[in-house]
C-alpha angles and dihedrals in degrees: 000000000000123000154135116272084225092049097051091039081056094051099046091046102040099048092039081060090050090243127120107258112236098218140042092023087151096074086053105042109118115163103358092096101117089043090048085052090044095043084050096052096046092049089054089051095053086048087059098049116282137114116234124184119185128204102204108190134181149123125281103299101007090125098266081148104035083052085057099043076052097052083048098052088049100049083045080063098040091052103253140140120242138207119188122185133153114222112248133186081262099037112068142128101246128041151078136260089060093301092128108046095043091069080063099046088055090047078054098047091046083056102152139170124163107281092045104033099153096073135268095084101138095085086053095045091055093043101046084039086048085043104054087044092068095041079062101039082048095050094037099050094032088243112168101230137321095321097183083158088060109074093209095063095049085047097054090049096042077062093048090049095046089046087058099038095043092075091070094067097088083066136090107261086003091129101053089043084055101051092041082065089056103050084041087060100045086058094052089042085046094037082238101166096181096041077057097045088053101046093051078044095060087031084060094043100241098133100102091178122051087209095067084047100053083039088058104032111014097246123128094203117077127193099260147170094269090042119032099093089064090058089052084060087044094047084049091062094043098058091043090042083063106041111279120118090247135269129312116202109197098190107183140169080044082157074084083077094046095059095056102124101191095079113205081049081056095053095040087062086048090051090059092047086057093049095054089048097053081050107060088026089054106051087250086136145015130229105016117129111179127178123187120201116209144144124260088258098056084056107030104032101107092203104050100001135092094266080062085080109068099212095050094050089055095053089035106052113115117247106277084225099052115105138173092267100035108043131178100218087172089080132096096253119048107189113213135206131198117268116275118249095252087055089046087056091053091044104058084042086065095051087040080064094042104046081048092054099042096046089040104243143118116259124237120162110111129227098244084059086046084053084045091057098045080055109060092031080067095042099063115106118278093009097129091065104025111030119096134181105256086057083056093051096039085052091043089048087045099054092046090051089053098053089044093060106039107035095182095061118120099255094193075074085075101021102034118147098201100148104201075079084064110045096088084037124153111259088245095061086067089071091073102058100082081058099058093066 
């Protein structure tokens, strides 16, 4: 196998602990294939012009996250920018007290494009976007080189920057983004850090008095709970205004606003959910891909979940023709299942390669001792209803790491076929056995 010593470093350590690593999940994808064909398709449909929101649903450690971190590695390639953030009794979409908007100040903060994909990207967007102004502004105008000491030169691209961020006028909160660039922009000309600091902290939302704002930067208008889903659709202009594909919103954990007790805050948070979806459905914006992870409870659950909200039930209910072997991945909700035990055991023969390769070592575990494993991981009490894969692959990189380490253990500890371990087995253990030969 061939692999990058970070990639496979993010894989080990990630899985092992029991996260979705956030880069090489190719060499990891086992069963995804017809969601990692529909995700690339939406996401070219959004380039071109379009709005897409996806509804990804499934129980406890069916891949909900691994299918964002997918959605994420494929708008990397696809050249978007993409927010991540996991819904929290004090991050939703509705609320007061800054709970709101909080949920957009994390989106902010998890910022990421290619070159910068752990978070924090906003700072680079402006400065590469402010960059390649000025390479214009120098080829265009046969400047010699960057000239912030010749007025003309900060005055051309000061033009170039307004002709970009006055489009952002016809939107909501448009004005006060654009003059936040361009404050942006005075601080880097000036080499104004704080001036900087300040503009990326009202960009991100984290002003909570408009006081302190109009104090720092001179604006009267603040990111807030009532507004701050107007400056997403702003933020989505802008990136496409300056060359990205547009923006991709990865929204998990959303049984956080299920369990909202208080129920007209409940369907306050829904309400927002089905205006962001008339809006990408309707052709209202371009370039906004959102996907929201949740459980079958937070969508079906007629008395707290989405389908509580009757608008929402009738654009959310799965096509009556759809079946397990015959999917519509082309609707709003795509429901997911845990991988299958034959794509569980290719799976853990990829990560016995990796972990080889990474650590610099032959492999040599089998795959009948691979099918051992997987059998007793299902036999074990209550697996049916508890096990999930990533306990299988936190158990699997465990015991590689163990016989790494310590050459000399008893591996039929960890890949014994004693089969009075067997005899009350899980249904599902059975599978294995043909492996085994």
């Amino acid at each position: 196998m061939k692999i990058k010593k970070r990639d496979s470093s993010a894989i080990l350590n990630s899985l092992s602990g029991g996260v979705v690593p956030n880069r090489g999940l190719h060499h990891i994808m086992v069963g995804r294939t017809e969601e990692a064909e529909q995700i690339l398709k939406d996401l070219k449909n959004v380039k071109a012009g379009s709005s897409i929101v996806k509804f990804l649903i499934g129980p406890f450690g069916s891949g909900k996250s691994f299918i964002q971190a997918l959605i994420q590695q494929i708008a990397f390639n696809e050249k978007f920018v993409v927010a991540r953030a996991d819904f929290t009794p004090e991050r939703r979409l509705y609320g007061s007290e800054g709970k709101a908007v909080a949920i957009y100040t994390e989106l902010m903060k998890n910022l990421s494009i290619a070159t910068k994909p752990d978070g924090n990207a906003l700072a680079n967007i402006l400065e590469i976007w402010i960059s390649e102004i000025q390479t214009k502004v120098i080829q265009e105008k046969n400047y010699g080189a960057v000239e912030f000491d010749n007025p003309s030169f900060v005055q051309d691209v000061e033009r170039e920057i307004s002709a970009v961020v006055s489009k952002m006028d016809e939107l909501t909160g448009g004005y006060d983004f654009a003059r936040i660039l361009s404050l942006y922009f005075k601080g880097f000309v000036q080499d104004n850090t704080e001036l900087q600091r300040c503009s990326l902290r009202w960009l991100r939302g984290e002003y909570r008095t408009k006081t302190e704002a109009r104090k720092d930067l001179g604006v009267r208008t603040i990111i807030e709970d009532t507004n701050y889903y107007e400056y997403l659709k702003v933020m989505t202009k802008f990136v496409k205004q300056i060359g990205y594909s547009g923006l991709v919103i990865n929204l998990d954990e959303a049984i956080n606003l299920y369990k909202i007790t208080h129920p007209q805050t409940r369907d306050k948070n829904y309400e927002t959910i089905l205006k962001i979806y008339n809006d990408t459905l309707q052709g209202n914006l371009e370039g906004l891909y959102v996907s929201f992870g949740g459980t079958p409870e937070y969508l079906e659950d007629e008395r707290r979940g989405m389908f509580s909200y009757g608008a929402l039930k009738r654009r959310l209910e799965s096509n009556k023709f759809e079946t397990k072997e015959h999917r519509d991945l082309s609707q709003p909700v795509i429901k997911l299942t845990p991988l299958n035990q034959n794509d569980t055991f290719v799976l853990l023969t990829k990560l016995k390669e990796i972990h080889a390769v990474h650590y610099g070592y032959d492999p040599n575990i089998t795959k009948e001792e691979i099918a051992s494993f997987l059998k007793q991981e299902y036999a074990r009490p209550g697996a049916n209803e508890n096990l999930t894969v990533g306990d299988i692959i936190r158990n699997f990189l465990g015991a590689l790491s163990i016989m790494y380490q310590n050459p000399d253990y008893d591996r039929s500890r960890i890949f014994q076929k004693n089969e009075e371990k067997t005899t009350n087995s899980s249904p599902m253990s059975a599978r294995f056995s043909k492996m085994e030969g």
